[in-house]
C-alpha positions as CSV (number, residue, x, y, z in Angstrom):
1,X,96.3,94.1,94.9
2,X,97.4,97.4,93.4
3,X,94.6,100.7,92.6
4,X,92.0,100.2,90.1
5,X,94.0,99.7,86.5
6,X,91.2,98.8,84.2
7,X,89.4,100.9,81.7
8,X,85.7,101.5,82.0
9,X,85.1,102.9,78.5
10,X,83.9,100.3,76.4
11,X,84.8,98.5,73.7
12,X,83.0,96.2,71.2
13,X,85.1,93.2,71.3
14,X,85.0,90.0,69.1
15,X,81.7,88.1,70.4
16,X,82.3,84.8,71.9
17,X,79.9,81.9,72.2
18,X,81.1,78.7,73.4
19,X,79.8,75.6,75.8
20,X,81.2,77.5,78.8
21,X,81.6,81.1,77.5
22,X,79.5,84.4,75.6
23,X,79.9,87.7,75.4
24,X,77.5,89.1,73.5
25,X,78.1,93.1,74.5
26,X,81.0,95.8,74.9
27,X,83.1,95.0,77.6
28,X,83.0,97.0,79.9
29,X,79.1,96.2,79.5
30,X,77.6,99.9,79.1
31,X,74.2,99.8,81.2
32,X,76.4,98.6,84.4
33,X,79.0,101.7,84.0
34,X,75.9,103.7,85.9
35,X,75.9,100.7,88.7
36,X,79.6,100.4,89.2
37,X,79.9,104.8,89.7
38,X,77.4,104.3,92.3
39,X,79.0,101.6,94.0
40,X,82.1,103.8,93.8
41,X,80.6,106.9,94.9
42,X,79.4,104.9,98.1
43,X,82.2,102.7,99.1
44,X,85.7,102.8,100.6
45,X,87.9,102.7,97.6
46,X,90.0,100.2,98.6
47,X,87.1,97.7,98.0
48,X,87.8,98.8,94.4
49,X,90.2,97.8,91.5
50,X,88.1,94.4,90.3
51,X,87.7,93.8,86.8
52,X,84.6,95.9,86.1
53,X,82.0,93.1,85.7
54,X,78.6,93.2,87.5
55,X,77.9,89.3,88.8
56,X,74.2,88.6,88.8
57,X,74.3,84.5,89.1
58,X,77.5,81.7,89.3
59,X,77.2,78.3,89.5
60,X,80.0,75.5,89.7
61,X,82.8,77.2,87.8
62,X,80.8,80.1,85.7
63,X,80.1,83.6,86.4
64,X,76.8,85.2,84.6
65,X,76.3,89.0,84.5
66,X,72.5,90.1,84.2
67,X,73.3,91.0,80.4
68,X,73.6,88.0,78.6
69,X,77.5,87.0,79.3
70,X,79.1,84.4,80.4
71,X,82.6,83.7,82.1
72,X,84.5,80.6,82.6
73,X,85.9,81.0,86.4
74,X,89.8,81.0,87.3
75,X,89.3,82.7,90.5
76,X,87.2,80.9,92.6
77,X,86.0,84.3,93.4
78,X,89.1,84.6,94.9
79,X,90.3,81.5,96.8
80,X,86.8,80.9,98.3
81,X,84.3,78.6,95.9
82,X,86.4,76.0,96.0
83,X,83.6,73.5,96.5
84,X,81.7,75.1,92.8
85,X,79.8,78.5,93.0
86,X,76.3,78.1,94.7
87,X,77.0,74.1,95.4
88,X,73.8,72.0,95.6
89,X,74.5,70.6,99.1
90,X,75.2,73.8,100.2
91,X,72.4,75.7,98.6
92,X,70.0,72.7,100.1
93,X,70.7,73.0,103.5
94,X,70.7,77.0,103.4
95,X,67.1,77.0,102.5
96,X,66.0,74.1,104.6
97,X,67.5,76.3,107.9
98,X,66.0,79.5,106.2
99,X,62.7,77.9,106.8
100,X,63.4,76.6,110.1
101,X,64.0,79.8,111.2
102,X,67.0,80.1,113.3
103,X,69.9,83.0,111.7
104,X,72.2,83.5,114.6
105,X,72.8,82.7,118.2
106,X,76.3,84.2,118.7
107,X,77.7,82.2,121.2
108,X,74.7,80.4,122.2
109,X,74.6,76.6,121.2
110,X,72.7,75.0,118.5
111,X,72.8,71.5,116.6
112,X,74.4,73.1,113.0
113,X,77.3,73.9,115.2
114,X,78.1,71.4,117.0
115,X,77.5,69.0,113.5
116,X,79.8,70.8,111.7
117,X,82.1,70.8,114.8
118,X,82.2,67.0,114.9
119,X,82.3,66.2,111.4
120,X,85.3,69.0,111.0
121,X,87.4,67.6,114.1
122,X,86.7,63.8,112.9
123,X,87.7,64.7,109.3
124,X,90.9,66.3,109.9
125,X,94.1,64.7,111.6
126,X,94.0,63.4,114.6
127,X,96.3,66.4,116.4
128,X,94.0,69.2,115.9
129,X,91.1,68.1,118.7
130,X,89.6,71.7,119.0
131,X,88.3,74.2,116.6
132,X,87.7,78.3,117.2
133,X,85.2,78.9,115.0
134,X,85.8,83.2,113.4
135,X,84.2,84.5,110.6
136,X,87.4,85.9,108.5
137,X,91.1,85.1,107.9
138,X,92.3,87.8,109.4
139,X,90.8,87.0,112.6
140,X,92.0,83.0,112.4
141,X,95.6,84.9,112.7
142,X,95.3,87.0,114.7
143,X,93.8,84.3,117.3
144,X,96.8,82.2,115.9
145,X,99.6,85.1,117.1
146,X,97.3,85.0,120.4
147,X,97.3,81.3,121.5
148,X,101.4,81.2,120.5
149,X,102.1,83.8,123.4
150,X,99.7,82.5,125.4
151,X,101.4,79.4,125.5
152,X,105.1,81.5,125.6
153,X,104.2,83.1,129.0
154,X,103.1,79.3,129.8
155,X,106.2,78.4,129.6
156,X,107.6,81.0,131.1
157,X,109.3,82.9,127.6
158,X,110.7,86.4,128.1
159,X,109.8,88.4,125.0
160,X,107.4,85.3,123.1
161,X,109.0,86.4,119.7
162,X,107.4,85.5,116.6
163,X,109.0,84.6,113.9
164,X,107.4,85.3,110.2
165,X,108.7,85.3,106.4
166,X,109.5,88.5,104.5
167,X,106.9,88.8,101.8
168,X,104.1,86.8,103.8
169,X,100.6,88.4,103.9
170,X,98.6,87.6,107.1
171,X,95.4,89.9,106.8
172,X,94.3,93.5,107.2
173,X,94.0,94.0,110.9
174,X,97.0,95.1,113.1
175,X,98.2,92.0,114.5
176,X,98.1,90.2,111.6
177,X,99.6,93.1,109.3
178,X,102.0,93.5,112.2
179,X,103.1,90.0,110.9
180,X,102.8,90.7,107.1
181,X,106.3,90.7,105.7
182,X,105.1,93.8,103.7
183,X,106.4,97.0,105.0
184,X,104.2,99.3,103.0
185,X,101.6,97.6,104.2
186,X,102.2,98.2,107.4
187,X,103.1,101.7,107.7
188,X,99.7,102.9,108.6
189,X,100.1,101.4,111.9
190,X,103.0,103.8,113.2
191,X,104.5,101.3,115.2
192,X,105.9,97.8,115.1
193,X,105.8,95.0,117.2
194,X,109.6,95.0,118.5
195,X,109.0,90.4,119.6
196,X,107.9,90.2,115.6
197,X,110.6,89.0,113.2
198,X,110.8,88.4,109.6
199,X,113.5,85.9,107.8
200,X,114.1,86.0,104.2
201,X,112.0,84.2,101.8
202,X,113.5,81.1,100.0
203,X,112.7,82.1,97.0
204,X,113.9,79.5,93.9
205,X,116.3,82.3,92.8
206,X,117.6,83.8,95.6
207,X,121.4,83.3,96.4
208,X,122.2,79.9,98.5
209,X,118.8,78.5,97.9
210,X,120.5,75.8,96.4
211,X,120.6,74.1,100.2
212,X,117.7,75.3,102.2
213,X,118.6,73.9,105.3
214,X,122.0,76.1,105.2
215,X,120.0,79.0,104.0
216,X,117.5,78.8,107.1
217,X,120.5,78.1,109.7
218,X,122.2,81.3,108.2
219,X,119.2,83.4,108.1
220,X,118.2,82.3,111.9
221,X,121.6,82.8,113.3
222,X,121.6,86.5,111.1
223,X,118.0,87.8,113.3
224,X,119.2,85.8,116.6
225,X,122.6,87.7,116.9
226,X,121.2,91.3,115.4
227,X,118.2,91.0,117.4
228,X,119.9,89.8,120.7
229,X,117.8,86.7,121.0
230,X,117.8,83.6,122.8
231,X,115.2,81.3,121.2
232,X,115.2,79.0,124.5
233,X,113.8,82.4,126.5
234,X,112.3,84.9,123.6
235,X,110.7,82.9,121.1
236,X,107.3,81.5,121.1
237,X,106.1,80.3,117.9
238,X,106.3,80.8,113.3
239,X,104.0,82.1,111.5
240,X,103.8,80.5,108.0
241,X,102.1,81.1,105.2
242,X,102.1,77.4,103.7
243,X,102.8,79.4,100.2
244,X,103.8,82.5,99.4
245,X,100.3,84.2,98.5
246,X,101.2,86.3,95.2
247,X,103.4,84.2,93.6
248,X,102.5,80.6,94.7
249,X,105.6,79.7,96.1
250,X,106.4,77.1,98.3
251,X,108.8,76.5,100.7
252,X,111.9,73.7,99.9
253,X,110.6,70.7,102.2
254,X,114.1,70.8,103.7
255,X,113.8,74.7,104.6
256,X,110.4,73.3,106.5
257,X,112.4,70.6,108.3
258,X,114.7,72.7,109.9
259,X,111.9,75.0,110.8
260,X,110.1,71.7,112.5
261,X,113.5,70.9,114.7
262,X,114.5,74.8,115.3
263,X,110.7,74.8,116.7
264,X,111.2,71.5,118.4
265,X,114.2,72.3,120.1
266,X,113.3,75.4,121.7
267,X,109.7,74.9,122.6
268,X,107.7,77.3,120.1
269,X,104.5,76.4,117.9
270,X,104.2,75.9,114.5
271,X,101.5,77.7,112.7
272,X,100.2,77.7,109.0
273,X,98.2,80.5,107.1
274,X,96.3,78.0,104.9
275,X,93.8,81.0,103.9
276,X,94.5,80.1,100.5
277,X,96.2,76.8,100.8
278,X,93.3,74.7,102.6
279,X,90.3,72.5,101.7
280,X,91.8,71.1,98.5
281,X,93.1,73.8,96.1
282,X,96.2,72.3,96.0
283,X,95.0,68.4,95.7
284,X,95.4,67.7,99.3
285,X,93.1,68.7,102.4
286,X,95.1,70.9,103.3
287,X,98.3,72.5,101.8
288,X,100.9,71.6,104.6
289,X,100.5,68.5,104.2
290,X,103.0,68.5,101.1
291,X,105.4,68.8,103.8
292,X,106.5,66.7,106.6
293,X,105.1,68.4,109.7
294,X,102.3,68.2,111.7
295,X,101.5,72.1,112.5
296,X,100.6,72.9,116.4
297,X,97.9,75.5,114.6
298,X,96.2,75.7,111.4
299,X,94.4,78.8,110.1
300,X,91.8,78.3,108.0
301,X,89.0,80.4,105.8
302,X,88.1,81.5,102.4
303,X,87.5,77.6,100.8
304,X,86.2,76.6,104.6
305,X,82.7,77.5,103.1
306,X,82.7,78.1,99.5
307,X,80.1,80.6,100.2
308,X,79.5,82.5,103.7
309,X,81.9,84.3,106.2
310,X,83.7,81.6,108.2
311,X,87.3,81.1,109.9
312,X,88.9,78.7,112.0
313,X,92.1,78.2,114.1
314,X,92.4,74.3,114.8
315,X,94.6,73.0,117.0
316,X,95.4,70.5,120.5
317,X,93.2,70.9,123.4
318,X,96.0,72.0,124.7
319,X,96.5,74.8,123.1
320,X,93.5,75.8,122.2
321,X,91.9,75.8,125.8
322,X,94.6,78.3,126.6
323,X,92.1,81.3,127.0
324,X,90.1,81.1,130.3
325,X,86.4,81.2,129.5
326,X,84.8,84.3,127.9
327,X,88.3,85.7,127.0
328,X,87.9,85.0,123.0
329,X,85.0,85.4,121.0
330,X,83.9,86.9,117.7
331,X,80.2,88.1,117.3
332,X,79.2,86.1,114.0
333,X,81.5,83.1,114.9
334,X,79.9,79.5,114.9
335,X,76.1,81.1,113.6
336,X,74.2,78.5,112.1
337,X,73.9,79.0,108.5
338,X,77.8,79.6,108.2
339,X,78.4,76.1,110.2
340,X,75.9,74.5,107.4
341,X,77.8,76.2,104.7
342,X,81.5,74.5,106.5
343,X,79.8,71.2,106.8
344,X,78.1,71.0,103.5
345,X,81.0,72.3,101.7
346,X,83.4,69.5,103.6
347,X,81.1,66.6,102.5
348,X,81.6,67.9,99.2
349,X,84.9,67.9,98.9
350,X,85.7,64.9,100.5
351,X,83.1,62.6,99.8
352,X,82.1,63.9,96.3
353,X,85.3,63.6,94.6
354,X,86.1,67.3,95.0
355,X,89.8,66.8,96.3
356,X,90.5,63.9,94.2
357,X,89.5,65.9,91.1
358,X,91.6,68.9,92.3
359,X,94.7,66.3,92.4
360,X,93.6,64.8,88.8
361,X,92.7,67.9,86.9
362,X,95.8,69.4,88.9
363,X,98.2,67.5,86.6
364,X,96.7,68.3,83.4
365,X,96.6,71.4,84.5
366,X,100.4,72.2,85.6
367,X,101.4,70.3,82.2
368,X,99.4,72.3,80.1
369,X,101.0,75.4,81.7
370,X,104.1,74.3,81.3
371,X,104.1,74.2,77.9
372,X,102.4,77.4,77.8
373,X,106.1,78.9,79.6
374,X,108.5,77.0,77.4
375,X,106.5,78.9,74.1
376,X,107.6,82.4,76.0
377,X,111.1,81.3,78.4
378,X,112.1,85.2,77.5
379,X,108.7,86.7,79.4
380,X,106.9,83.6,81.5
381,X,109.7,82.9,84.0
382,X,108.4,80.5,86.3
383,X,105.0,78.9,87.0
384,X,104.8,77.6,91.0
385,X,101.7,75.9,92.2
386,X,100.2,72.6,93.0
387,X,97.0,71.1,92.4
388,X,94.1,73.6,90.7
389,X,96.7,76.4,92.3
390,X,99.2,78.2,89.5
391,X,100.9,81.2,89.8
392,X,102.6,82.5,86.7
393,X,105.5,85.3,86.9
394,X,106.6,87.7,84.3
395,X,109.6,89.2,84.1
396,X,111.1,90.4,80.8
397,X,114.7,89.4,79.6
398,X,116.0,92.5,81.3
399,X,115.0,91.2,84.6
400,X,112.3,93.5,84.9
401,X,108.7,92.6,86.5
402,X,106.0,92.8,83.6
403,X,103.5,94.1,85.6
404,X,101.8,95.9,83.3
405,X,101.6,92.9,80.9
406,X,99.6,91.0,84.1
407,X,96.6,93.8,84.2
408,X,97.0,93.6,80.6
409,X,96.5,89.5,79.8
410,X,94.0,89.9,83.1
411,X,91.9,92.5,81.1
412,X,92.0,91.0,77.8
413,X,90.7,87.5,79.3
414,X,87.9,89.3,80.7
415,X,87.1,90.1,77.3
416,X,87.2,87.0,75.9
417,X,85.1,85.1,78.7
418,X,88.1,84.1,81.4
419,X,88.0,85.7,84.5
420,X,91.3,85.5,86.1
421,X,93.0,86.3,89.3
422,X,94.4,90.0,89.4
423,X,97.4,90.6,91.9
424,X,98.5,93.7,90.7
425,X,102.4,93.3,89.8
426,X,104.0,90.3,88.2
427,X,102.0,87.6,89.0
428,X,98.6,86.1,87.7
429,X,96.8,83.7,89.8
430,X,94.8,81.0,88.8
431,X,92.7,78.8,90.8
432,X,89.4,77.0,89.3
433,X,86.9,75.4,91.7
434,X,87.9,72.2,92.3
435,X,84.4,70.8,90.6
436,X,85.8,72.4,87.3
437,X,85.3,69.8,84.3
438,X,88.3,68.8,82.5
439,X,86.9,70.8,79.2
440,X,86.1,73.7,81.2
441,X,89.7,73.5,82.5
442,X,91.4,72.9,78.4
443,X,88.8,75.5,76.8
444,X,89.8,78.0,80.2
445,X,93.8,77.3,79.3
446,X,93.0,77.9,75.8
447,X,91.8,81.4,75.9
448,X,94.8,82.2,78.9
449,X,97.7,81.1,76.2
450,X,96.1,82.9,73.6
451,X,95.7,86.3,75.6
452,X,99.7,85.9,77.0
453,X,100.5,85.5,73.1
454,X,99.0,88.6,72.4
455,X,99.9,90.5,75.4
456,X,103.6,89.8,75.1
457,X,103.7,90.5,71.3
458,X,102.2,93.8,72.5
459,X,104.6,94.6,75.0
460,X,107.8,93.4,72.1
């Protein structure tokens, strides 16, 4: 996400009052400009560059500020309450631990963990047996990239190369923006990993796309001869994200296939970033499984909890018994309350409906969306997604990336009672929790095709 964009001088806009929406103020709402400069005067700035809304309250898929307004949500506050803002089960079994007491034990057992543990390695596919428990994405990675060249030098692999996707987006600490196929983002570090290697995204419009399979054998046998690399003896393992993050991209299924036998064939792992992907958002469990593969590791987090910090890495015993006791840890990894909030939030979603109403709502969704495109072909290029998951990317008849018309349609939803998901160049994100109501969906579509209507005609 690019710098802070939005305007904090505000502006009386039309008042809104619907079933699901108000605004009732100015947006930006006056009394919390004095909150938000505080919050700014005390922070990091790279926390910043939100839509300036103070959230006081949100529950299932609306977001309440403490003056009176009222948002329909197309965030999921980002990618995480995908099981509804402040769930019941979830909310339940918080205050019935609250009043237990017990807050933490670090890596001390107790029963919410090893519940949650049990029910998570029963509900998932039979490969992954064992579950690292972490407390953010970046960290499921980053103990992904671990246990890959842990099991290299198992097998006795020379350099334990990893092989990643130009464009991917892995997290904010080293190892895992090591792997980031961002090189901006990276530059901080000074240094790069020399055994971490990017391919070329198949992306629907680059050139030769038109047969993956031939487009992953050329790009592979492109890094293998510039890099010097035999994959029997240097490389240990991909790192995928299951879609590309800003634009909602996913890979041909053939591109995956060859991936599956290139891995097969020279003994590396297979592991998917489903940070965003996982726990129903695209109208399966998890994302990968819109491909044929079963993955060696799966990263998980944000959706794992719809509410508190939690992480996984699942994989074979294996695998995942690589480290020798003591070796791997994380201080707020597998603490009580966040286990409740993982096994609450998984009974949710699979036994209240949650992931069959992401598949359901998910097709009403994409269709309403794509007749949203073919109203503006010149402007709305493509729309990628699956499930409640859209991406939608702007780029003008000149071929140019509209930006500016994003922030724009992002700001002017805000005002209308839509909050939706800011990525800071040519892409908008949408991703509803997955408990959305189907009106809540149509009225949330509504206001979107309106504010792209009057964004474009601005930027004509």
């Amino acid at each position: 996400m690019a710098g802070a964009v939005f305007s904090h001088i505000p502006i009386k806009v039309p008042k809104v009052s619907t079933k699901y929406r108000k605004i009732q103020t100015e947006v930006p709402v006056p009394e919390s400009l004095p909150l938000l400069k505080k919050m700014y005067s005390l922070e990091s700035r790279s926390m910043h560059g939100q839509l300036p809304i103070i959230w006081d309250k949100a529950e299932n898929f609306q977001v309440f500020d403490p003056y009176g307004n009222i948002w329909i949500d197309f965030t999921s506050t980002i990618f995480v309450a995908n099981a509804g803002h402040s769930n019941r089960r979830i909310i339940e079994a918080l205050k019935s631990q609250l009043s237990k007491p017990l807050l933490h034990s670090y890596t001390y057992a107790n029963k919410e963990r090893i519940d949650y543990l049990d029910y998570l390695i029963n509900n998932t596919p039979s490969y992954f047996e064992k579950a690292f428990l972490l407390s953010a994405g970046t960290e499921a990675t980053e103990t992904a990239l671990k246990l890959m060249r842990l099991n290299g030098q198992k097998n006795n692999k020379n350099k334990c190369g990893i092989i990643c996707l130009d464009g991917s987006y892995h997290g904010r600490t080293m190892g895992a923006q090591i792997m980031t196929g961002n090189n901006p983002a990276k530059d901080w570090i000074g240094h790069q990993d020399p055994n971490i290697y990017h391919l070329p995204y198949p992306y629907p419009w680059v050139e030769g796309i038109k047969n993956p399979e031939n487009f992953f054998e050329n790009s592979i046998e492109s890094l293998l001869k510039e890099k010097s690399i035999d994959p029997q003896k240097d490389l240990c393992g991909f790192m995928l994200e299951t879609f590309q993050g800003w634009g909602a991209v996913f890979f041909p299924e053939n591109y995956i296939k060859r991936i599956k036998e290139f891995a097969k064939k020279n003994n590396m792992l297979i592991a998917f970033d489903e940070m965003q992907a996982g726990f129903g958002r695209t109208g399966k469990l998890f994302g990968y499984m819109h491909y044929d593969i079963e993955p060696d590791l799966l990263c998980i987090g944000k959706g794992a909890s719809s509410s508190l910090p939690l992480a996984a890495v699942l994989g074979s015993s294996k695998v995942m018994d690589l480290p020798d006791i003591g070796s791997m840890s994380s201080t707020h990894s597998a603490n009580p309350l966040a286990c409740i909030a993982g096994h609450q939030n998984l009974i949710s979603l699979l036994e209240d409906g949650l992931i069959k109403n992401s598949e359901k709502l998910g097709n009403i969704f994409h269709e309403k969306l794509e007749l949203i495109r073919k109203k503006h072909t010149s402007h709305l290029r493509y729309i990628f997604g699956k499930g409640l998951l859209a991406a939608l990317i702007f780029i003008d008849d000149k071929g140019n990336p509209m930006s500016i018309v994003c922030d724009k349609i992002c700001e002017m939803a805000m005002q209308r009672g839509l909050l939706l998901v800011h990525t800071g160049r040519e892409s908008i994100k949408l991703a509803p929790p997955l408990s959305i109501s189907e009106e809540g969906l149509v009225e949330g579509l509504d206001v979107l095709e309106k504010c792209i209507e009057d964004s474009i005609n601005g930027y004509c």
